[in-house]
N, C-alpha and C positions, 0 to 999 in steps of 0.2 A: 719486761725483761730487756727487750732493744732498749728504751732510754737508760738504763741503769748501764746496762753495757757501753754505749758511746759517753755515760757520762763519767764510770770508770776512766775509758779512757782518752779523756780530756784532762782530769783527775792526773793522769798518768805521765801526760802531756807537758804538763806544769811542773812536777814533780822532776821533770827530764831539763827541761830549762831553766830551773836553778841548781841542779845537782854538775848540769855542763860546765859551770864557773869553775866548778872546783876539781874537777874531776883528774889534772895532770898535779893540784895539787897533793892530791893524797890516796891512798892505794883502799882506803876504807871508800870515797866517795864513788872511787872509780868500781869499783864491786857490785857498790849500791846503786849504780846508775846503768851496770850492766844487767842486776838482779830487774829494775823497772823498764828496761827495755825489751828484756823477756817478758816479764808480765803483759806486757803493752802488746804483744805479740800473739800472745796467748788470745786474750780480751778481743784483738781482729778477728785471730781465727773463727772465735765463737758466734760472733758478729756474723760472719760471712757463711756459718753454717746458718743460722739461723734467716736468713734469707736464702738461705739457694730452697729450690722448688722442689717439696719433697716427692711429689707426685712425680713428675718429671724424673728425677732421677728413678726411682723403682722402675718405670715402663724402663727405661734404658738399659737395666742390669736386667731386666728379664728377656729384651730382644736379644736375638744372637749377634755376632760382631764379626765382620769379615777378617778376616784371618790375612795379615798382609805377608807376604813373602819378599825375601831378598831381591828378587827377579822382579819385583813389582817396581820397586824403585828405579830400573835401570833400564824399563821399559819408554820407547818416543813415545 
C-alpha cells in the first residue's frame, strides 16, 4: 500500500509539471491542475497516516493532558 501511494504520487508529480505549461493558458488546465494538486495532497495525507505510530498515539489519547491556563503563559 506505501509503494502504490508514493508511486501515486510521483504519478501525480508529473502530471503537475506538464499541466504548469499551460495552466495561465487556459481556464480548463488551470482547473485540472488545481483538481491534481488536491489529489496530491490527499495521497500525502494518507501517506503520513500510514506511518504515524499507531500504538503511540492510542497510549496518548488515553493519558490525561494538562489543562493549560491563560495565567500559564504569562508566568516568569
Amino acid at each position: 500500500m506505501k509503494k502504490e501511494l508514493i508511486k501515486s504520487i510521483k504519478e501525480k508529480e508529473v502530471q503537475l509539471s506538464k499541466l504548469k505549461e499551460h495552466v495561465e493558458k487556459s481556464s480548463i488546465c488551470s482547473d485540472l491542475y488545481n483538481k491534481v494538486v488536491l489529489e496530491k495532497a490527499i495521497l500525502k495525507k494518507e501517506l503520513e497516516e500510514l506511518n504515524e505510530n499507531k500504538f503511540l498515539k492510542n497510549i496518548k489519547s488515553i493519558l490525561p493532558r494538562k489543562k493549560k491556563l491563560i495565567c500559564d503563559y504569562f508566568r516568569n
